[in-house]
N, C-alpha and C positions, 0 to 999 in steps of 0.2 A: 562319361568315361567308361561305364558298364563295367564287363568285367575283368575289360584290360588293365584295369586299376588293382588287380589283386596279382598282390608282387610276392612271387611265394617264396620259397627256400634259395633257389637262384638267383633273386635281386637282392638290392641294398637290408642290411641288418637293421631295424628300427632300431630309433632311438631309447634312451631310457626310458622317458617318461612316455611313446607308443609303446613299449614292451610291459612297463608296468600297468596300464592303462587295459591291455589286450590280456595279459595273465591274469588281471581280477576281474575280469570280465567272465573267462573260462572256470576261473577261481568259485564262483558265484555260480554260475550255472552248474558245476558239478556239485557244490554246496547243496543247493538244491533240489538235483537230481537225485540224490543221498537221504532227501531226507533227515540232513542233521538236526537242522533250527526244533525241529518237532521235536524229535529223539530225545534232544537237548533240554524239553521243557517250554520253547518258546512260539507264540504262535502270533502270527501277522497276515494281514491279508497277499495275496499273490500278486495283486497291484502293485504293492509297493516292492517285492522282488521286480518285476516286469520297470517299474522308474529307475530300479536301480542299474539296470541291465540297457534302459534307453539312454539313459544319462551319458553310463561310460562307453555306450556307442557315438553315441553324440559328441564326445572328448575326442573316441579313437580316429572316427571319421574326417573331423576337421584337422587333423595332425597326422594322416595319413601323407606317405610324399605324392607329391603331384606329379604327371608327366608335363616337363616341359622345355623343348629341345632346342630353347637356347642356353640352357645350363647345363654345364660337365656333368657330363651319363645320360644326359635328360631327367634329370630329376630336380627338384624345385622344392629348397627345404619352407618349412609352415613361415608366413607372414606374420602380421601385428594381428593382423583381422582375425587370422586363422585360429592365435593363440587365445583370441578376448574369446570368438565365438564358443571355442572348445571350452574353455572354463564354465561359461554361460550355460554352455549344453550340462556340464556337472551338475552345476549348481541347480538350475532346476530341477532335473530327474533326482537330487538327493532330497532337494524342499518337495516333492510330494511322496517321495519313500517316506519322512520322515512326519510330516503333516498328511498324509490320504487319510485317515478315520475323520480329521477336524473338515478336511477339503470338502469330503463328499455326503458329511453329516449338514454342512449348508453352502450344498450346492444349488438347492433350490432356490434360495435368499441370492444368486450370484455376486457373492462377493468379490472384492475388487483383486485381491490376492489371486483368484481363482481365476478372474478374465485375465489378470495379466499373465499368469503361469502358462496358463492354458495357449491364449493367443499367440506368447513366445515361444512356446514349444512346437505348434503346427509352423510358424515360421521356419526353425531351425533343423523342422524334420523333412521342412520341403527341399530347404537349401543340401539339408546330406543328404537327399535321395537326385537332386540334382549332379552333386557331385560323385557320385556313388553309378547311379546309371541313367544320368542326360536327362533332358529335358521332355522325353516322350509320357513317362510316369509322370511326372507334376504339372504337366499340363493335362493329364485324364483327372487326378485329385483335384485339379483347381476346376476343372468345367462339371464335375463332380458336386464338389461343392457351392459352386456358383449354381447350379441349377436348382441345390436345394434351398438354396434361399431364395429365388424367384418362382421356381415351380407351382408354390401357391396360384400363382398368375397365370399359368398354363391352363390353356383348354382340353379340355378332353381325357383319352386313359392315361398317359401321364402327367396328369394334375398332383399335386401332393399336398401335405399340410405344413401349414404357415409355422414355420421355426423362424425366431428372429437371431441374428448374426452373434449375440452375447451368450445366447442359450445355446446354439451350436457352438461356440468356441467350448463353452465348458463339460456339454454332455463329451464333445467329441475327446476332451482330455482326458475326464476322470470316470466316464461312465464304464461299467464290463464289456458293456458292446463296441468299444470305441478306441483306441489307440491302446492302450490296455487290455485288450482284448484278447479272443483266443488265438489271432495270428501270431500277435506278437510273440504269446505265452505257448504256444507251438514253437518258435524259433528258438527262443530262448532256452527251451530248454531240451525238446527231441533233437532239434540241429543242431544244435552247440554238442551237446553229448558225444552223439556221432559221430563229429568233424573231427574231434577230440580222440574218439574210439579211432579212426580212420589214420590221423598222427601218427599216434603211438604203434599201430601196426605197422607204417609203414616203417619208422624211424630203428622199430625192433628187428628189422629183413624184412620182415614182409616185400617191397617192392621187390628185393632182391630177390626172391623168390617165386616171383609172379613173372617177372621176367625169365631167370632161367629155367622155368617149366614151360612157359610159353615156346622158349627157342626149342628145348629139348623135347616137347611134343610136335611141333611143327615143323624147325629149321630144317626137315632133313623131305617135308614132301616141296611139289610142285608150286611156284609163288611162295616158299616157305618166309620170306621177309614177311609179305602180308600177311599173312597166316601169322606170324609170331606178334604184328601189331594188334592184328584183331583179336586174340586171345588176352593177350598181356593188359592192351587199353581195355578191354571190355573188365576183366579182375579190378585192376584197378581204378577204372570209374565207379564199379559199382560201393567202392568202400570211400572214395574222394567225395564224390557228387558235385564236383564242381570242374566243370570241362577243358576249361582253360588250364588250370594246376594239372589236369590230368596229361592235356596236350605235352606242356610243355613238359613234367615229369619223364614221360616216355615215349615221346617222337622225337627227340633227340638222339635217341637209338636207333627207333624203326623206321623213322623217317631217310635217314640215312642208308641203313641196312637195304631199302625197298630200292630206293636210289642205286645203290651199286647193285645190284640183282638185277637191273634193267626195267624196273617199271619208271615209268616219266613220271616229270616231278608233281605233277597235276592230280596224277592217280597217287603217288604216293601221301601226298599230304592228306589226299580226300579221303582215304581208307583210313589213316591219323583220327583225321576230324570225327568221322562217324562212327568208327570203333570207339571211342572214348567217350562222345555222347550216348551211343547206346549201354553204356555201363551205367545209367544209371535206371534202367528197365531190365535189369538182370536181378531176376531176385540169386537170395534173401534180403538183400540189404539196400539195392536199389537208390543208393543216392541218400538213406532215409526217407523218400519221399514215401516211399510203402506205409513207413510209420506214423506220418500226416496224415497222410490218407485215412489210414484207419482210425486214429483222431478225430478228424473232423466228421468222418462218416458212421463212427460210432457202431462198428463192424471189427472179428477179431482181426490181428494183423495176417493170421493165417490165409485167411481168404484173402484177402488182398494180392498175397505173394501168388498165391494158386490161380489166381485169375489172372496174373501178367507173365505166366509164363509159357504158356503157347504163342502169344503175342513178341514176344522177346526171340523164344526161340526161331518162327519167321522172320524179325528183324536181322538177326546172324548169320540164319542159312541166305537169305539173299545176298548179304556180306562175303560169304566166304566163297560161295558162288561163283558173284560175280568176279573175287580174287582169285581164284580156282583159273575160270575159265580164261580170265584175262590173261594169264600167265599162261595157258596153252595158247594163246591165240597170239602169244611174243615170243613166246617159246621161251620163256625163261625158268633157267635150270631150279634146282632144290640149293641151299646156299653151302658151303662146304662144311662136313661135318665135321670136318677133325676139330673144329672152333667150336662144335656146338656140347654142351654138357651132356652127359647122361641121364637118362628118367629116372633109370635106379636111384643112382646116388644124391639126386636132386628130390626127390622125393623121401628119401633117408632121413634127410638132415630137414628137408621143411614142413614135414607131416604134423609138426608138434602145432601149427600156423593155423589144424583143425581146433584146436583147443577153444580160442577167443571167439568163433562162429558158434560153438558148440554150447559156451556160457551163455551165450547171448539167447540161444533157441530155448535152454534150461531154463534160465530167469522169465521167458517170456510164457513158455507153456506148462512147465512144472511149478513154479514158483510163483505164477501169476505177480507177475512186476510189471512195473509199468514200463514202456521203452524207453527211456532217457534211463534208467535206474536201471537195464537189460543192459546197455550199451557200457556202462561201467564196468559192470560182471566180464564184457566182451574188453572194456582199456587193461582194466587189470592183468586180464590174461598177456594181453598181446604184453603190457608193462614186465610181467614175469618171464614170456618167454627173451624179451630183448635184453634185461639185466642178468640174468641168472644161463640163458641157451644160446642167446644169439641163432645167426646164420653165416654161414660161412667164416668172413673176417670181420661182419658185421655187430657189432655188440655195443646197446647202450646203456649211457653213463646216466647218473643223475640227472645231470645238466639238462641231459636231452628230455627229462620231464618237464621241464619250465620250457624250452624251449616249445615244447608240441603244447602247452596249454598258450604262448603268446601266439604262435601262427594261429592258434584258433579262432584264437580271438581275433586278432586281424583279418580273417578268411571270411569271419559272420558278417562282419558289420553291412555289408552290402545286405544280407537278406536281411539283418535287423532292420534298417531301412526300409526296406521295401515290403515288410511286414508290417508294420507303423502307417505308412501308406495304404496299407487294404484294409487297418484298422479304420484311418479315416472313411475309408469309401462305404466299410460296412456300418460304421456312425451314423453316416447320413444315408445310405440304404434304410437303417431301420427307423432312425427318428421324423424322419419325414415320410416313409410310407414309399419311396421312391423304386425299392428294390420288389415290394410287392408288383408296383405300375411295369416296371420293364418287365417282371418274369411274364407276367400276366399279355404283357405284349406280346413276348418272345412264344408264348405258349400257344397265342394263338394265331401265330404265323407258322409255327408248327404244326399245331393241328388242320392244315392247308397241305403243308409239304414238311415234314420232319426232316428229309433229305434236304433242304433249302436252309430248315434252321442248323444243319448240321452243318452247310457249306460255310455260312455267316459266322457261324461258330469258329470252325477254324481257320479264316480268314483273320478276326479278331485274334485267337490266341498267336499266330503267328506273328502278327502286328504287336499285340505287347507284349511280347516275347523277345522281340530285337533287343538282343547286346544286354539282357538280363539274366541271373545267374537260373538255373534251373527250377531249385526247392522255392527260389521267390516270385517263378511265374506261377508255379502248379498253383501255390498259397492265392495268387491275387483271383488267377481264372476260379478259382473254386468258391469265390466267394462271388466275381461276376456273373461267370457262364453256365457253369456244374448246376444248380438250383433251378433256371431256364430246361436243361435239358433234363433233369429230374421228373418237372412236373408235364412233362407232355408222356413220360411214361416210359423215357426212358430208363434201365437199371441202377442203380446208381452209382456201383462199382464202373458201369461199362461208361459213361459219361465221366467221370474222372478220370476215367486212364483216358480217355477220348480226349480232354484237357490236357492231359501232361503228356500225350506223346505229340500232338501239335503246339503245344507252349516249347518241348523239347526239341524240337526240330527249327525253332528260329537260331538256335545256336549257327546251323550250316545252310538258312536258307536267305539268298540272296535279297535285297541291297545290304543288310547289315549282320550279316555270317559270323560273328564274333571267332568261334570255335574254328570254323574253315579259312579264316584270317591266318590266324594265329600258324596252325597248318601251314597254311602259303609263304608264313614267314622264315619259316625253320627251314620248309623243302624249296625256298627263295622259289618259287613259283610264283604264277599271275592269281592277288587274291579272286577275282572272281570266278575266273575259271574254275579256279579249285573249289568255289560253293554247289557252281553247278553240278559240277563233278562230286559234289558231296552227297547231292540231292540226287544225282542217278542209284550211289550205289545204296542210301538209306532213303529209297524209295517206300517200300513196305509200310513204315511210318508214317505216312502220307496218305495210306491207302485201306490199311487193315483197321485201325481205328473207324471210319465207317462201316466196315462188315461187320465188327466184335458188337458196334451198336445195333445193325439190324440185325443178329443172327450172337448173342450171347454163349452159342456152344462153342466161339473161340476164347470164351473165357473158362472156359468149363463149366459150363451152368446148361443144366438141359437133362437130356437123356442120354446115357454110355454109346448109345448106334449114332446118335446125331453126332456125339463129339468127336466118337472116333474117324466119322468120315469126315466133317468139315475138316481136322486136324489130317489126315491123312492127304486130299485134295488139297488142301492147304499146301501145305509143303509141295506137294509136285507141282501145285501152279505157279509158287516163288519162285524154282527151280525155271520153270520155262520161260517166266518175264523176265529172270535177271539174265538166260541164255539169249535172250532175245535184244536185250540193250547190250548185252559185249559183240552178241554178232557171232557165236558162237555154240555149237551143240556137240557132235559128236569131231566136227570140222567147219570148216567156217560155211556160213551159213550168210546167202544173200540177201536182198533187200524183201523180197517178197517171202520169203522162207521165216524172216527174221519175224513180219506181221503178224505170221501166222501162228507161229512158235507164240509170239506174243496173246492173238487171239484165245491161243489153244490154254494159255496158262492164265486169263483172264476167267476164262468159264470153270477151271477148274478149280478157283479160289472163290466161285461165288458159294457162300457155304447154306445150310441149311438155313430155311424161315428168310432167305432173300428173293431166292426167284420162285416162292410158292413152291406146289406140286411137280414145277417140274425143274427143280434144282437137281433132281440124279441124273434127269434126261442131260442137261446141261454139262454137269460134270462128266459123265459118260462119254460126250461129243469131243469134250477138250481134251479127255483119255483119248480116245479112239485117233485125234488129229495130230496130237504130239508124237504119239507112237510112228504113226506112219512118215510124219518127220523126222523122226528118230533114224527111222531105217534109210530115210531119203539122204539124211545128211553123210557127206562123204569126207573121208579123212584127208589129208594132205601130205607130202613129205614135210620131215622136219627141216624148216628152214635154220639157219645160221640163227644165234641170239641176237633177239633186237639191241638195238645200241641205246643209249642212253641220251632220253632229250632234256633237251633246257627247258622247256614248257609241262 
């Protein structure tokens, strides 16, 4: 199902016992994040937080509604099966919250309690990562796991050591390394936090306010429709992190808005799609992924943000760019302003919106908190400004706090899933020796061509990246891929963003585009066209990720002369390949002009430590040939506004 399974604010209202299920789920993870139990006197291991939290995933997942259209609305309420399963998922995850010190005090002895818990639990977390996002993830955990129980048998560098099938059910249950482990205890508690922080700001105005600065900063230039989707989605992905909820949140608007303004439905949805996926590469907040990242990598969160943000800011300038030019090349006007709001006034009433970013940064760097515990500092705020300030006519009630902790809960359960799933895979990565054998492969297929293990790389992340939510691809690839390109000597910061903006771009890359679906649905466009069309304009993504790996000064890491000219070429040669795909420069520009314009903004994006000594020769050339296409290129009269197509 992926992540057209997550039914947000605009479908069906869950049930009681989904709503109560999904509130003590968010219930428990802000618990947590708090730091009460401690506070309080009491102390337990984090395993049994982590059962309790797979448990009521386990409950919400199989009682989540189903798509299915031959039932009124297309929805399909929970079965007999659904109901026993869901209970079953309780019951377990509360018998080892409640038993894990007895579990794992004789786990060695494998007791029959402990195969059977164990071995029901991987069953019913295959089945909700089945239902959750398709059968691509549980058939990688099952060939996974099937390999490490024969591997022993294998010849050669991936050979591994002989674990028998009882002893793998139990490590992979109850071990730290192992479904309990740090993916899980990453989701449970920085994403949950987040998602929660992300709610309550929206539900406070915030969206309302993201949007009317968006129109009131844009609506009044050239392409101002795009322009206001690209601003508005890019805001609010980066506090969602989940692209679908973003989609549908606010291309309902701009998807429409782009539509009457004259861009075709194709371009509009596509500019939808990849504006709202690249919000979650926008620091500060970035989806939360920033703050994984910096978790797993055990780096502050600061450097994280400071290293994705030249990277982000190319992502946007090709974005706007190419909205830019497309819109001179249709000739479509600026949108009318007398509808659009004022900066002043709009900026009056929502400046207080800096508040909850600002607790967030306080708790993080003055206060040395941890980011689940930041992220509170950050609900609170937005909590106070929605109860007590509001936005505009926007003001919330009580209510609306139970309601942002149940969507939360129901929004996780997918990456809970699929955080469980990489717990399995890192199980048997480590107890069998298997994740040493592939890195070790992977390292010395690298050390042949790093460019080669890079290609393989994101080949893979794109592949298991179809139709899975964002923070649950970064989490899986960073425990496959990230390690591989670690040890061949890549940076390590630059190898994670290298994962997550190719795991982030299966959202809109074709056969299964989830993000650029969705898009095609609202702007009732052709879905594939419109992934293509996704993938021309969040091109950059595609492409900057292997520079940032061979030439690290697009992360900011280097010398001040290096960075400021990769950054500096940087940006002019996005500029000249996204003039080059609209077809477009100072006037339209034809096919051989377009190459070149192309060639010219190729060389001038090759950045430092790529082409050696003579990367300024380089960049100099694609200065010196864009200019003179500059000047070559000739203006046109203003034709009539394009008309508005069905495609």
């Amino acid at each position: 199902m992926s992540e057209v399974s997550d039914i947000g604010p605009q479908g069906p209202q869950p049930s009681p016992v989904v709503a109560g299920l999904a509130g003590l789920l968010t219930i428990a993870a802000v618990v947590q994040a708090a730091d009460l139990p401690s506070r309080l006197g009491y102390s337990y291991y984090t395993e049994q937080f982590l059962a309790l939290v797979l448990g009521l995933s386990l409950a919400l997942v199989f009682l989540m509604p189903r798509r299915d259209w031959d039932q009124p609305g297309g929805i399909a309420a929970p079965r007999l099966i659904d109901w026993a399963l869901s209970g079953l998922g309780l019951i377990l995850g509360l018998y080892i919250m409640v038993f894990y010190p007895s579990l794992v005090g004789r786990a060695m002895s494998l007791p029959w309690d402990a195969l059977i818990v164990g071995g029901a639990m991987f069953l019913l977390v295959l089945e909700g990562l089945r239902r959750t996002v398709g059968w691509t993830l549980v058939i990688v955990v099952l060939v996974i796991v099937g390999y490490g129980l024969i591997g022993h048998l294998v010849p050669g560098a991936l050979q591994t050591r002989e674990v028998a099938a009882p002893r793998m059910a139990v490590y992979l249950a109850f071990d730290p390394n192992g479904v309990l482990g740090l993916t899980l205890g990453v989701a449970a508690s920085v994403v949950v936090a987040f998602v929660f922080f992300g709610q309550l700001l929206l539900r406070s105005g915030g969206a309302d306010f993201f949007n009317d600065i968006a129109m009131a900063s844009m609506g009044h230039r050239r392409g101002g429709a795009a322009k206001i989707s690209i601003v508005a989605s890019g805001l609010f992905g980066s506090i969602s992190g989940v692209v679908v909820s973003n989609i549908v949140a606010t291309g309902v608007v701009t998807i429409r808005l782009m539509i009457q303004s004259g861009f075709r439905r194709t371009t509009a949805a596509a500019v939808e799609a990849v504006a709202s996926t690249g919000g979650q590469i926008a620091p500060p907040v970035m989806g939360a992924v920033a703050f994984l990242m910096a978790d797993i990598l055990q780096r502050p969160y600061s450097e994280i943000v400071v290293a994705a943000i030249v990277p982000a800011l190319l992502y946007y300038v090709a974005l706007f760019v190419q909205a830019d030019l497309q819109a001179a090349k249709q000739n479509i006007v600026p949108l009318d302003t007398s509808d659009m709001p004022a900066t002043g006034p709009v900026l009056r009433r929502g400046w207080v919106f800096i508040l909850p970013f600002a607790a967030i940064i306080i708790a993080l760097f003055w206060m040395n908190q941890r980011a689940e515990t930041a992220a509170l500092w950050g609900g609170a705020g937005a909590l106070f400004i929605g109860l007590f300030l509001g936005y505009g006519k926007t003001r919330m009630a009580l209510r609306d706090l139970w309601d942002a902790a149940v969507e939360t809960g129901r929004s996780i359960t997918e990456i809970i899933m699929i955080s469980a799933a990489a717990g399995f895979i890192i199980g048997v990565l480590n107890v069998t020796g298997l994740g040493f054998a592939a890195t070790f492969a992977l390292v010395d297929l690298g050390q042949g061509s790093l460019f080669l293990l890079l290609l393989i790389s994101a080949l893979v992340c794109l592949v298991l990246g179809m139709g899975m939510p964002t923070v649950g691809v970064y989490l899986l690839l960073a425990v496959l891929i990230a390690p591989s390109l670690v040890e061949t000597g890549v940076e390590p910061i630059a190898a994670h963003l290298f994962i997550f903006y190719l795991g982030m771009m299966s959202m809109v890359t074709p056969p299964i585009g989830i993000g650029a679906f969705f898009a095609a649905s609202i702007a009732k466009a052709g879905p594939m066209s419109t992934a293509w069309e996704a993938m021309r304009f969040g091109w950059t993504a595609y492409i900057v990720p292997f520079l940032f790996v061979f030439s690290p000064a697009l992360l900011l890491i280097g010398e001040p002369g290096d960075i400021a000219l990769a950054i500096s070429t940087a940006v002019i040669g996005v500029y000249a390949v996204s003039a080059a795909f609209v077809g477009w420069l100072r006037g339209p520009i034809a096919t051989p002009l377009r190459l070149a314009t192309g060639a010219a903004g190729v060389a001038l994006m090759l950045p430092p430590g790529v082409g050696g000594a003579h990367t300024l020769w380089i960049n100099g050339a694609g200065f010196l040939l864009l200019a003179a296409l500059w000047l070559m290129a000739g203006t046109r009269p203003t034709p009539a506004a394009a008309p508005v197509s069905d495609t």
